[in-house]
Each structure stands twice: as C-alpha cells, then as structure tokens.
C-alpha positions, 0 to 999 in steps of 0.5 A: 560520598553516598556510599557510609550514608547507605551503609549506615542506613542498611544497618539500622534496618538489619537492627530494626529487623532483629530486634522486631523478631524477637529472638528470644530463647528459653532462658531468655524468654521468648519475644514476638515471634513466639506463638506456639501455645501450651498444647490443650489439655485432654485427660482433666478428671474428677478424681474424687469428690466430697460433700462440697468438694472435688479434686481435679487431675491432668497432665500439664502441658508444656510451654510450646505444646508438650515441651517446656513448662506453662506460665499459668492456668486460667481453672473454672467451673460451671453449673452447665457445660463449659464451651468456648462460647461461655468460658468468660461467664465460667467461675474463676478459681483463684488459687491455682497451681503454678504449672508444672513441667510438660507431662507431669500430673496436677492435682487440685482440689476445688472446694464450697461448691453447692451439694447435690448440683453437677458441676463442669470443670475446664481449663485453659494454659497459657505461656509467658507470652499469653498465648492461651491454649484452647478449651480442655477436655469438660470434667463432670463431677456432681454430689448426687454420689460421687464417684469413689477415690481412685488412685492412679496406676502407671503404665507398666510391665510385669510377671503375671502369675507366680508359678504357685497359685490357683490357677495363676500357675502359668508365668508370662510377661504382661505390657499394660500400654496406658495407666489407670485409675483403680478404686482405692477402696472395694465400693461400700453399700452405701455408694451403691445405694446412693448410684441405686436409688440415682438409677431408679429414679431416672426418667426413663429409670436404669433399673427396676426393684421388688422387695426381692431383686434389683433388675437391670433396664438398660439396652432391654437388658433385664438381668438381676443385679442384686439379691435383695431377698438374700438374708445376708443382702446388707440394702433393701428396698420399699415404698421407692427408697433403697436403704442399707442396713445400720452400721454396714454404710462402709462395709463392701457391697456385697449379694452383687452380681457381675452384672451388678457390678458392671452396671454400677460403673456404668451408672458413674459414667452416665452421671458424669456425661461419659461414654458407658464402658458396657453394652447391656444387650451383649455386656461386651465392654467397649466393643471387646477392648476394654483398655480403651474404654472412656467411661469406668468400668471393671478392672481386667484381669491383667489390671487388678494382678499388676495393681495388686502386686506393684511394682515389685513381683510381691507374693502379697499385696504387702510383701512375702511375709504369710498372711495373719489376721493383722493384715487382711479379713480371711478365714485364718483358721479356728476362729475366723478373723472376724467371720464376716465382712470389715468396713473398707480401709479397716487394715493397712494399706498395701500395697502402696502406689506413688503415696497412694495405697490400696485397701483390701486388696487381699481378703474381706471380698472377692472382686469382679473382674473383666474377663471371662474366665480360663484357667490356663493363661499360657506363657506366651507375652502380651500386651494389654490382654482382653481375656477370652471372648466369651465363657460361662464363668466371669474371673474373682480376685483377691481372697475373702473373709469366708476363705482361707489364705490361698486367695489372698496371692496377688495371682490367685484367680478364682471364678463363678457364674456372672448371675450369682450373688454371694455374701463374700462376692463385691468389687471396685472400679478402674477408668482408663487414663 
C-alpha cells in the first residue's frame, strides 16, 4: 500500500526539480538557471564630437556573451573617469537604443553636455534575466578640440595597384585584418590651431613656437612641425596665441610636415587619455606595426589605397569616369580649377562607405601617409602591410590643386622628405577599431 504513496511523492520532486531549473529557451525565455551575461563591451568611441555633443559607437554584445541580442543598456557619463566603484554616481542617459544583434555597430549621439569640459562615457548591457555584464571600456571625448568625423572602414581585401599609376604600377593582393575609422575630412587649420594652441599650453608644453616655426617637445624630440614663416602658412603665432588666417578656418592644413602630422594625432590621443600611436625619439608608430596601434595615427599605405577606392577596384574615388573640375580641386589645365586650396567637403563625396562618404580623396592636398617610401611594392600578397622599416622619403596620397590629374588615381602614390612643408602638402587621421 505504500508503494503509489512513493510514487506520487517521487513525481512531485522530479515537478518541483524541473520547474526550479528553468528550462527556458530562446524563444521561450530563459529562467533561473540563465546566468551568462552579455559579454562586456571593449571598442566604445568617441566618433565625433560638437560644441555640446558627441556621438558614441560599439559593437553590441549578445544575449550570453556575443550570442543572441541583449535586453538594455544601462549608458552614463561622467566628469571624472568611470570605474566601478562610482558607476551609480555616473549620469544616466535616458534615451538609449534598445540593443541590436550581437556584433552589429551602435551608434548614439549624447547631447547638452557642458563645452570645453572631458567627459567619460561607459557602459553596461544586460539580459532579460538582468544579469549585467561588467564595466566597458572608458571613452574620453572633451570640446577643448574635438577630434574630427571619422568614418568607419570595414576589414577587408583588395587589388592594391592598377597596373597604370605612378608608382602604383605593381598589382597584388592586400588583406586589411581589422576595420578602421578614417577622417571623413582632410583636417582643416582650424582643428589644428585648436590641437596647437592645446599642445603649447600643456604643463609641461608638447611644443614650442617663434613667430617663425613650430617645434616638436615630446620624447626630446625637437623637429620642426610646421613653417610658420612660409608666406603661404595659413596660422600664425604671437604673443602665445596661434591664430588662422581669415576665411581659411576650413581650408586643409597645409605647410605641415610629416612630423606635423604625426604629432597631431598624437595630440588627440594624449587628450583622450589613449596610448600615443608614435614614439618621438624614433617616430616608429607602435613599435613598427601601426594596425595595432590604440591611439589615431596616419593611415598606412595600404589603408588610404583601400579607403579610396572602396569596395570595387575604381580608378577614382568616384568611379572611372576622367577626372574635371566638377569632381575634385586639381591643376586641370589653363586655368587651374581654382588655383589654390577649397575648403574641405567643398565637392561630392566619394567614394561612399556604408552611408558615409569621403571628401577629397582626390585633389585639393597630398596626404601624409604611414610608410616609408619605395616604389616598387611587388606583386607578392600581404596582410596588413607596414611598408619599409626605414627610408628617406615618407609616402603622399591623393593628387592636389597644384598637380595635374595623374594624382588623382586612387593607386598614385607620390613622395617627399618627412621635414618638408609645402602649400599643397595636409593630412587625415585613422584609428584602428
């Protein structure tokens, strides 16, 4: 007779044991039992900033660590650097994005924050079953200057060289390993004079200044970064005040040297608490592999090439078509086009990456790039290409208002001396994802 009795009893345990373990699933929801948490966050950026604003990007995490979609995100901000210890004290941001698919890119712009003033921006993502993953990665942004638009290339592979251009004859198969975010814009003299005058009035001061030149101060470096005594240098400097010349806040820097260039992504990443991409003893970028590199930096060789031409093996930036002067600021014949430098983002962008597009890409300046210069890059494959350890030339991109349409080939590369300045001569920045 006692045997149903144990039965009975047997079953409500094994009930009792199922229902406590939470068998949940996917679509079902998860139970008890669920304690995996979204993975944490590690590639939160500052993409750009405004006067009072600033737009945040990530990777979202997943449900259980990369897998699935989060719940919410738990988004703050802080005048002093986010830590666990003081997350609860961290300013909220209420409208946030509900979170997308494990590994697709969040984009969120954060405004009326106080001018002038650094800001810390972190982030935590949680589940349906709240468990919370831990603290992000910190993102420093401040309006002092703020960095410029960046846009973000994807990882990818293609046909460097075109069989055709200077120096670009050679065709072989180049693997980028990681995206990276490029300037959507040659950086202008105004964003320079703003990172300048940030630089010279450190304690201890990043650079020194005459009327005449800027120098280098970093590492005991002290190598001219810009000609301020060529007529043709568009910012000047007295009495401690770096000032750009009227009308040309939005025209490229330009009289910069390689070093120049250098230093001034060096200048964003000291400001954004970032590891500085360049040694200044040396001026090796990230012990000699620069896609690896945390803070910004210039593009590689290799970077500005596949940016340029993305993603289909076009002649131009903005297809095959010749070259005119409806598309970039070039020497196209007699008259110039213009006959001297366009403010920034003066023709159509091209090309166009995601819904993003580039400006002057071809024409207006040569840019700065990475590497060291050699002409013959061979036809051999390679993945992520540093260029030459060493050399007496650094490599230009991209054509100018001063040259005629050959420049203007996304595989034209072109070169000078790192030291010289020229009025045709500026840059932009990347940072590796």
């Amino acid at each position: 007779m006692s045997a149903p009795r144990f039965v009975a009893i047997r079953t409500l345990l094994i009930i009792l044991a199922v229902s406590l373990s939470g068998c949940g699933d996917e679509n079902g929801g998860a139970g008890p039992s669920d304690t995996t948490p979204p993975a944490t966050v590690t590639d939160l950026f500052v993409a750009s900033t405004a006067e009072s604003s600033a737009t945040l990007t990530w990777t979202a995490p997943g449900d259980d660590g990369m897998t699935g979609t989060a719940s919410e995100y738990d988004i703050r901000y802080s005048g002093t650097l986010l830590t666990e210890a003081i997350w609860s004290a961290g300013t909220q941001i209420d409208s946030v994005p509900a979170p997308k698919s494990g590994g697709v890119r969040e984009t969120l712009t954060v405004s009326d924050l106080a001018g002038k003033s650094p800001w810390y921006f972190a982030l935590k993502a949680a589940d349906e079953v709240l468990n919370w993953s831990s603290l992000s990665n910190v993102a420093i942004e401040t309006t002092a200057f703020p960095p410029p638009p960046m846009v973000l290339v994807p990882a990818g592979t293609f046909t460097m060289g075109d069989g055709v251009a200077y120096c670009g004859e050679d065709e072989h198969e180049v693997t980028l390993m990681n995206s990276f975010w490029i300037g959507q814009y040659e950086v202008t003299n105004q964003q320079y004079r703003d990172a300048l005058q940030w630089a010279y009035d450190h304690d201890p001061p990043y650079v020194t200044a005459t009327v005449s030149s800027v120098s280098d101060n970093l590492d005991g470096s002290a190598v001219e970064l810009v000609d301020l005594d060529d007529g043709d240098c568009e910012i000047s400097f007295s009495g401690g005040t770096f000032t750009v010349e009227p009308g040309r806040v939005d025209h490229p820097m330009i009289e910069v040297s390689w070093y120049g260039a250098a230093a001034y992504c060096d200048w964003l990443s000291l400001q954004a608490g970032l590891v500085r991409a360049y040694d200044h003893s040396t001026w090796e970028c990230n012990g000699g592999n620069p896609y690896t590199a945390v803070g910004y930096r210039l593009p590689t060789d290799a970077e500005w090439e596949y940016a340029a031409q993305y993603d289909d093996e076009r002649i131009y930036p903005w297809g095959n078509e010749d070259p005119d002067c409806s598309r970039a600021n070039y020497y196209g014949g007699d008259p110039c086009c213009v006959g001297w430098t366009t403010p920034v983002g003066s023709y159509p962008g091209a090309p166009l990456i995601g819904e993003d597009p580039l400006y002057d890409m071809a024409g207006n300046v040569w840019e700065w790039c990475n590497d060291w210069w050699v002409c013959d890059l061979g036809t051999d494959p390679q993945t992520d290409p540093p260029g030459p350890g060493a050399g007496s030339y650094r490599v230009l991109r991209g054509g100018s208002w001063y040259d005629g349409g050959y420049g203007l080939r996304c595989a034209t590369r072109n070169y000078i001396y790192p030291s010289n300045t020229y009025e045709n001569n500026g840059f932009r920045c990347v940072r590796s994802q």
